[in-house]
N, C-alpha and C positions, 0 to 999 in steps of 0.2 A: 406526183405521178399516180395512174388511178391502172392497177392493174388489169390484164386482158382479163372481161368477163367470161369470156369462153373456158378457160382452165382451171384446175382445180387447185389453193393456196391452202398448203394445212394452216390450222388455223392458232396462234397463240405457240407459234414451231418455235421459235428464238426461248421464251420461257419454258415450255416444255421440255429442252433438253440443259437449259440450267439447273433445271431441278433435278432429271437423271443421270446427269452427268457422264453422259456416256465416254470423255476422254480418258476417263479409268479403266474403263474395259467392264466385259461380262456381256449376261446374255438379258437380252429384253425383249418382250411380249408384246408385236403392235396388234392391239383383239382386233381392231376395225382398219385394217389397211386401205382398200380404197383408193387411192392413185400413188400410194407409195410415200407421200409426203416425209412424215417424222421416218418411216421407214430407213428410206435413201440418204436423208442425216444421219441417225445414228451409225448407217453403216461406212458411212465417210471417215469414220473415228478409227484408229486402227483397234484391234485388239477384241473387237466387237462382233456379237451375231445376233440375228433377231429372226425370232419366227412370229409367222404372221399369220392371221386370220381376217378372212370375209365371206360371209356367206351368200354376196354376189359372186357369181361364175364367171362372170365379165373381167372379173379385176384379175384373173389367172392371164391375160395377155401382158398387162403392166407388170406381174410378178415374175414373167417370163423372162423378160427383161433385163429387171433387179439382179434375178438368179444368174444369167449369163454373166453380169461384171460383178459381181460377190459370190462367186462359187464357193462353197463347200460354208460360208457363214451365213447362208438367207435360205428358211423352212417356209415356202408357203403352204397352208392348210383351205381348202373351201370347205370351212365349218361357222357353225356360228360359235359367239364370245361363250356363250350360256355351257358350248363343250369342249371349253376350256381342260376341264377334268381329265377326256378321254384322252389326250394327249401324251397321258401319266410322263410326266417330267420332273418326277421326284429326286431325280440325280442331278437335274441341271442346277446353278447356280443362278435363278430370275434375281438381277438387280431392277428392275423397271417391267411394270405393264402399264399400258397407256387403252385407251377409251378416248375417241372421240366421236361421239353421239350424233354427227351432222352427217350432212347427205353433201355427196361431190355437187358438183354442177353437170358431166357429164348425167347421173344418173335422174337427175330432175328433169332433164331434157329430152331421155330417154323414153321415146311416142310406146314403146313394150312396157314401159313401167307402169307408164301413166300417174306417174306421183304429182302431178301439178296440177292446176285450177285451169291453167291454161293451157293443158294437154289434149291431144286433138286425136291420140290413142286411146284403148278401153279402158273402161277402169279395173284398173288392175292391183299395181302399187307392190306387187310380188318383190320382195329382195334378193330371194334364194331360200330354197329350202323353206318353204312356206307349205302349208296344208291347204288354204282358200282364198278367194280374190276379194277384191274391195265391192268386184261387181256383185258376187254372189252375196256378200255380207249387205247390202244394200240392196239386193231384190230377196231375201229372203228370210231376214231379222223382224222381229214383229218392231210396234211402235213404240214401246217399253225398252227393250234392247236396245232398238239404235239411240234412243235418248238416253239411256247411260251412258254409252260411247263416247257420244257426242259433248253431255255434261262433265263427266270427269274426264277423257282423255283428252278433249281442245275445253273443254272451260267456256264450252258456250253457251251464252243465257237461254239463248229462244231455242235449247234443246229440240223441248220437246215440241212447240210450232212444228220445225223443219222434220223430226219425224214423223209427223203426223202428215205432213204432206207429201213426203214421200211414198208412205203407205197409198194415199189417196194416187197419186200420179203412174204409180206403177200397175196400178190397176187396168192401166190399159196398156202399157210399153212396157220395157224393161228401160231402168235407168240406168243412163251411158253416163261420161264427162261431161259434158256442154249440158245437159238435162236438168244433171245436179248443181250447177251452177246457176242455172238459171229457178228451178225450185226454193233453192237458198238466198236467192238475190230477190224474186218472189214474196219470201218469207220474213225477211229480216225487218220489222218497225224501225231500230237504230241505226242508218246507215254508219258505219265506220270510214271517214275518210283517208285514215291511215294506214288502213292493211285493207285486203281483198275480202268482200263477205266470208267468201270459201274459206278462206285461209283455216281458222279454227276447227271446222267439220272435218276436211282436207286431211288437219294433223291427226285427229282424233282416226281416223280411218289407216293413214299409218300406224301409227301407234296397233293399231286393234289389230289390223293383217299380218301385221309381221313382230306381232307377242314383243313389244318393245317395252313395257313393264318386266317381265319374266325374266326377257332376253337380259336383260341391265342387273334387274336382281341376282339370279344365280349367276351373271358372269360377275359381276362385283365378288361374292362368294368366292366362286372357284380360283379367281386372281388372288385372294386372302391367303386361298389353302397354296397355289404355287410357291407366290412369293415368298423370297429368304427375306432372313433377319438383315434389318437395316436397310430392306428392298422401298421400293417406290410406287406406289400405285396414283395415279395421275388419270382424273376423266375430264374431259369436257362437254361440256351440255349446252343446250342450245332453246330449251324454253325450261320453263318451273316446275314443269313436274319431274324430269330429271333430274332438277337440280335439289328438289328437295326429297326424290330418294337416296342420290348422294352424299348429302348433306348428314341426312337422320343416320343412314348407314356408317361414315365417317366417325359424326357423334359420338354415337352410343358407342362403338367400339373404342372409343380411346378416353371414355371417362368410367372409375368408377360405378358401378352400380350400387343405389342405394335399398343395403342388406337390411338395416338396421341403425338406427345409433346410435346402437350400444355396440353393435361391433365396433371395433378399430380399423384405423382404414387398414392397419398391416397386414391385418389375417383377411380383407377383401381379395379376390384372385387379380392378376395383372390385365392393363388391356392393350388391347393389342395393336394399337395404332400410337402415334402422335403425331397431333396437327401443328404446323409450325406458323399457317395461317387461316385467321377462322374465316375471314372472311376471302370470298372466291376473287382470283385474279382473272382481268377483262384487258382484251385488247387495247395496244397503246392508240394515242392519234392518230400515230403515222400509220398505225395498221389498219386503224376505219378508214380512213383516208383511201388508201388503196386499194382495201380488201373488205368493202360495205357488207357483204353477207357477214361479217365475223363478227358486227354489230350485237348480237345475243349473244356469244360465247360468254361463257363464265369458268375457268378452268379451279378445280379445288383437287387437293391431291395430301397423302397422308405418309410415314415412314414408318416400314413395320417394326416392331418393336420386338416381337418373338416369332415363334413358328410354330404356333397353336392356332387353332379355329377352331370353337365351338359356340357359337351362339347365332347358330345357324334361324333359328327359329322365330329368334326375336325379329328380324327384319319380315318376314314370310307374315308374322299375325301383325306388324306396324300397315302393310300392305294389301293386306288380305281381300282387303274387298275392291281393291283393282286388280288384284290376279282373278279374282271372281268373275270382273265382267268380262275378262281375255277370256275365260273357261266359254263365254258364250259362243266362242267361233266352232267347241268341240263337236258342236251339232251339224256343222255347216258341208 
């Protein structure tokens, strides 16, 4: 059975709530709600409440919803993951915060967004609470900026080609959707006949308008600092560069650091995670099967160990110079 493409299927749900076990009860953090998915399960479970976050404004009509038949257990919040913090829920009891890094399908289809290649609205790509558009980042990055963007944030070879024509094409228009597609389909020597030329610039352009390095960094962070002892922090990620800030973040906080060896490990300070699986869990058959977007998902997730967080910094300088190129939209 191949499910309705129109709807939105959280992705990797059945494992996700294996892990948080919501049949014991407590409270859980879904950062990226979205059409409600793991939300509407965990609350299915008695004894349970979850607040929620999206920094889509749209998703306040599906939370509208939730809240009428889960009164007094479902907080929706329109903030992003990154202000987690402001929320201060130092009293509450977080067994579980969940991250999932993917776009609905309604919001890909969404002509106001414009987040698709084959979007026939402006370019836009705004998720909420944004400071600048994809359009303005594209009519007015020089040709050095957008070919970083383009190079680290979608990993595209012929960068800098495509910003370079960019530069060149805007000189007489501003570039819309269908422009940039056609510039990139222009530009590209290696046709790829597995994914769409755009695709890669495309992602890189999310990424960049709506601070999806930063957003993932400090909200990883701040879920560190909520979450209680023996709590759950669970993401899922949807291409490699999320997955290996995930990953390095995971890491380093739940091995040792090496002080010396001549120290002992005993007098080393504790860490603060443990991973139960190192390698990240991926959609079964029957889930490709039915639910082909969830083809990339890779879910990795860690159990806290204490209720300390400080090594706030080591992630921030492992990163540092993709929070740099995000720094470029501060001009925009």
């Amino acid at each position: 059975m191949v499910l309705d493409a129109t709807k939105h299927y959280p992705v990797l749900l059945n494992e996700i709530i294996s892990i948080i076990t919501p049949q014991h009860g407590g409270t859980f953090i879904d950062c990226t709600f979205g059409q409600g998915g793991y939300t509407k399960k965990i609350l299915s479970y008695k004894n349970t409440q979850v607040i929620a976050l999206d920094r889509d404004l749209k998703s306040k009509k599906k939370a509208n919803l939730i809240e009428n038949e889960f009164k007094n257990r479902f907080n929706f919040k329109n903030k992003k993951f990154s202000q987690l913090d402001d929320l201060k829920l130092k009293t509450e009891n977080i067994k579980g915060v969940i991250f999932d890094l993917g776009y609905s399908y309604s919001q890909i289809k969404d002509p106001e967004k414009g987040l698709s290649f084959t979007s026939i609205g402006e370019l836009n790509m705004k998720m909420g609470l944004n400071d600048f558009s994809a359009k303005e980042a594209i009519n007015k990055l020089n040709s050095s900026e957008l070919e970083k963007i383009f190079k680290y944030f979608g990993e595209e070879k012929e960068a800098k080609r495509i910003a370079n024509n960019i530069i060149i094409a805007r000189r007489n228009q501003q570039i819309d959707t269908q422009r940039l597609v056609e510039i990139i389909d222009k530009t590209k020597r290696k046709k790829n006949f597995k994914i769409h030329n755009a695709t890669k610039v495309f992602q890189a352009l999310r990424i960049f308008v709506n601070k999806e390095i930063s957003e993932l960094i400090y909200g990883l962070i701040a879920a560190s600092k909520v979450l209680k002892k023996n709590g759950v922090l669970a993401v899922v990620t949807f291409h490699s560069l999320e997955d290996k800030i995930v990953k390095y973040f995971f890491k380093s906080l739940s091995e040792n650091k090496s002080i010396s060896r001549y120290v002992p490990e005993i007098n080393q300070p504790d860490t603060l995670f443990k991973i139960i699986k190192k390698k990240p869990i991926t959609p079964s058959l029957k889930e490709l099967n039915e639910n082909a977007p969830s083809r990339s998902a890779k879910l990795r997730y860690v159990i806290k160990k204490d209720n300390f967080y400080n090594f706030e910094t080591d992630i921030l300088e492992k990163f540092e110079y993709l929070l740099n190129i995000e720094n470029l939209g501060n001009r925009l």
